[in-house]
C-alpha positions as a Markdown table, in Angstrom:
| # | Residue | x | y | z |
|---|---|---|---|---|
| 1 | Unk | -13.9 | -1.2 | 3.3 |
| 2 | Unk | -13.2 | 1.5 | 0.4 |
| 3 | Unk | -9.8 | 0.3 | -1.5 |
| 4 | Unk | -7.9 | 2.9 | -3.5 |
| 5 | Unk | -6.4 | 2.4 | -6.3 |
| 6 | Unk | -5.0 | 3.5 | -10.2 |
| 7 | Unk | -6.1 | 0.1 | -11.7 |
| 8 | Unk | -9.4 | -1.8 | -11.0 |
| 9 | Unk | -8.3 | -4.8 | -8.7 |
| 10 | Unk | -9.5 | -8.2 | -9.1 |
| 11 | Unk | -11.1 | -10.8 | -7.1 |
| 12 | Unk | -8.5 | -13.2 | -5.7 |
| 13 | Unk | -11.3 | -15.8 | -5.7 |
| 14 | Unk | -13.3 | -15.6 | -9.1 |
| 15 | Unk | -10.9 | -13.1 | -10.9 |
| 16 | Unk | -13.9 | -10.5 | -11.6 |
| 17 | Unk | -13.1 | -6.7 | -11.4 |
| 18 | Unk | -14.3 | -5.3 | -7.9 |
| 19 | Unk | -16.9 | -3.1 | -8.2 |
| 20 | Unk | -16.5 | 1.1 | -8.0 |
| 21 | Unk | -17.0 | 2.4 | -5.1 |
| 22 | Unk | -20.1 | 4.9 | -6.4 |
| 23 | Unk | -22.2 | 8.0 | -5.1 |
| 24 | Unk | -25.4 | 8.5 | -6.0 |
| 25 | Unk | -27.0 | 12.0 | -6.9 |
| 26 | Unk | -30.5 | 12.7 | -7.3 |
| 27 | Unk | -31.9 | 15.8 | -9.3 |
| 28 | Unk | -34.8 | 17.7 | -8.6 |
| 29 | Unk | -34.5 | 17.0 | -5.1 |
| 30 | Unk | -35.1 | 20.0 | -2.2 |
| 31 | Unk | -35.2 | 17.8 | 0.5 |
| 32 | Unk | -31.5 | 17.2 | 1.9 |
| 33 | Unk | -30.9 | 13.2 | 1.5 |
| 34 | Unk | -30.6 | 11.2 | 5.0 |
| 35 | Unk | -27.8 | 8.7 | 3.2 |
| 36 | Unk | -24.3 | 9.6 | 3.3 |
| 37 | Unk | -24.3 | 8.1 | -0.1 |
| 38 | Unk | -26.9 | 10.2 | -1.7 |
| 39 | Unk | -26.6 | 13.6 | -2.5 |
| 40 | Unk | -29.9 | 15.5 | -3.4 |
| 41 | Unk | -30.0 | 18.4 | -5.3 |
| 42 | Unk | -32.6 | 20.5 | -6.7 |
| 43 | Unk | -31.2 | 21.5 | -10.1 |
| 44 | Unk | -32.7 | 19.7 | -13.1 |
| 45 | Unk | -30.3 | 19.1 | -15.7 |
| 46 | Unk | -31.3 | 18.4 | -19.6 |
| 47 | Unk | -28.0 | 17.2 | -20.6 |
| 48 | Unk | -25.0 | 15.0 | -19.3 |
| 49 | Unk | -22.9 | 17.7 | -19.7 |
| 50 | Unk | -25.1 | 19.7 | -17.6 |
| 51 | Unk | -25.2 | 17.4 | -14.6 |
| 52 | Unk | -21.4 | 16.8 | -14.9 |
| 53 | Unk | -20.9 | 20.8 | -14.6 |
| 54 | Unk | -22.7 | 20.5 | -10.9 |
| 55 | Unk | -20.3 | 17.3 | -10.0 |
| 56 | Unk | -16.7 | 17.0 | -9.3 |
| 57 | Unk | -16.6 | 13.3 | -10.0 |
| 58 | Unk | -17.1 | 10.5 | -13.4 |
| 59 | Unk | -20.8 | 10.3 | -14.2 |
| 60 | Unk | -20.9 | 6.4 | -14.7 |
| 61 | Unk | -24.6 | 6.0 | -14.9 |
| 62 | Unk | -27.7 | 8.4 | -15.5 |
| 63 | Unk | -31.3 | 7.7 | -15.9 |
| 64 | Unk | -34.1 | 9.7 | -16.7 |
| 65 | Unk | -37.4 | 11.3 | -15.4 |
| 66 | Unk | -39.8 | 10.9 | -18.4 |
| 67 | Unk | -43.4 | 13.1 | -19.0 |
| 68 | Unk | -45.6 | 11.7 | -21.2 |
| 69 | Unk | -47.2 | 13.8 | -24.3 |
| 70 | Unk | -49.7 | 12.2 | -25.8 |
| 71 | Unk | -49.3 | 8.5 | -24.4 |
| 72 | Unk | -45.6 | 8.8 | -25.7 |
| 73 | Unk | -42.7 | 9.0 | -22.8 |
| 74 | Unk | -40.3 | 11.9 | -23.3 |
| 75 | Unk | -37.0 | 13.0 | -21.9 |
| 76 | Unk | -37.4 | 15.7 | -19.1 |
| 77 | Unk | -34.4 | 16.0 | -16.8 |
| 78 | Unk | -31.6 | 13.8 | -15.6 |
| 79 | Unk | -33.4 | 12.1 | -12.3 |
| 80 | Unk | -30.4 | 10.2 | -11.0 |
| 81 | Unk | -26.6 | 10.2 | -12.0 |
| 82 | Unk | -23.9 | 8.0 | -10.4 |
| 83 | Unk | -20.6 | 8.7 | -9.8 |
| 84 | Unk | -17.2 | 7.5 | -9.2 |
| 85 | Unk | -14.1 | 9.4 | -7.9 |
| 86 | Unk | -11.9 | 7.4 | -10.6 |
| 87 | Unk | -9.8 | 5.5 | -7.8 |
| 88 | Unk | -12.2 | 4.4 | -5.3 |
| 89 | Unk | -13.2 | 0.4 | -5.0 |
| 90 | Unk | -15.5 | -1.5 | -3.0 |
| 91 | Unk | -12.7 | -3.9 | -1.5 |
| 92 | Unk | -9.5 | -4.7 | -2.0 |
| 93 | Unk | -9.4 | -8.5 | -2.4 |
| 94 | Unk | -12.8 | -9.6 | -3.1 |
| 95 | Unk | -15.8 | -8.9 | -5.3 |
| 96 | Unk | -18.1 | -10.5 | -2.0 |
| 97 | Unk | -18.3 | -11.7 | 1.3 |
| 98 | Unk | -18.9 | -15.0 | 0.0 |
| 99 | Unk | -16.1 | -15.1 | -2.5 |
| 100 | Unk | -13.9 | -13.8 | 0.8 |
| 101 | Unk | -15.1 | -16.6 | 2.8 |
| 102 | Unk | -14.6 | -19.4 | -0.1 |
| 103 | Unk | -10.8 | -18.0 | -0.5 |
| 104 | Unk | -10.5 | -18.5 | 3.4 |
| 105 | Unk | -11.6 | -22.2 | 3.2 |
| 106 | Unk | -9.7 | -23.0 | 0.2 |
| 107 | Unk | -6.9 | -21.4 | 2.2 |
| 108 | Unk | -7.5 | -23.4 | 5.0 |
| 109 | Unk | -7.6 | -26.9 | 3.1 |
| 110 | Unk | -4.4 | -26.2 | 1.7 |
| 111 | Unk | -2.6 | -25.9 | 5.2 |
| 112 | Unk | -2.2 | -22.2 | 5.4 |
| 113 | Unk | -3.4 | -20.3 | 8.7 |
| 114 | Unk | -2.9 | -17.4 | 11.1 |
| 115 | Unk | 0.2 | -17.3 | 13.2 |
| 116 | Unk | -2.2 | -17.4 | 16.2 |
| 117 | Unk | -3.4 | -20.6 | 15.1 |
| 118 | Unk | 0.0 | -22.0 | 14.8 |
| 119 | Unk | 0.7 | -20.7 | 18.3 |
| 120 | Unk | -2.2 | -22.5 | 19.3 |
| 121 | Unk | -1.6 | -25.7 | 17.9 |
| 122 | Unk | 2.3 | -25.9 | 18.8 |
| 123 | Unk | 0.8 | -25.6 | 22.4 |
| 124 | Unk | -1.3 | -28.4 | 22.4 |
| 125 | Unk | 1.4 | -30.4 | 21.4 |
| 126 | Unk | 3.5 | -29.3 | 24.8 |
């Protein structure tokens, strides 16, 4: 569930900052990508500034595609950037299912529940 936001929110369990909600983009690429979360493109930028020219959004993280002259690796074109919108977030409470699901039993032990379950139990009780 993508969580939008100004500031990076933090997990209500562990206190870590939620992760960006991130696109990737793949240079040198013809072939349209099958991912709604990839974009291919066939452009090979040499630069960051380059490959931020052909995006609308942060570059976050690059990498590489590297020839080899001589047994030595060089720098041919940005192969892969990533990028973030500057507002989008993987989740609004937690950093993982597993941090969501820890909250929910620590929630539990310390009496709080849904009103449904409330309902529930006032029932049993008539």
């Amino acid at each position: 569930m993508t969580f939008t936001s100004s500031t990076q929110p933090l997990c209500r369990y562990c206190a870590g900052a939620i992760r960006k909600r991130t696109h990737t983009v793949l240079f040198g690429q013809s072939q349209p990508s099958l991912s709604a979360y990839i974009t291919c493109m066939a452009e090979k930028p040499i630069s960051k500034a380059e490959a931020q020219r052909l995006v609308n959004q942060k570059i976050v993280s690059l990498s590489w595609d590297h020839s080899w002259e001589d047994g030595v690796p060089t720098r041919s074109y940005i192969h892969k950037i990533t990028t973030w919108d500057g507002e989008s977030y993987e989740d609004e409470f937690f950093c993982t299912g597993e941090h969501a699901r820890k909250f929910g039993y620590a929630s539990a032990r310390g009496g709080q529940a849904m009103k449904t379950w409330i309902d529930a139990m006032a029932a049993r009780k008539r």
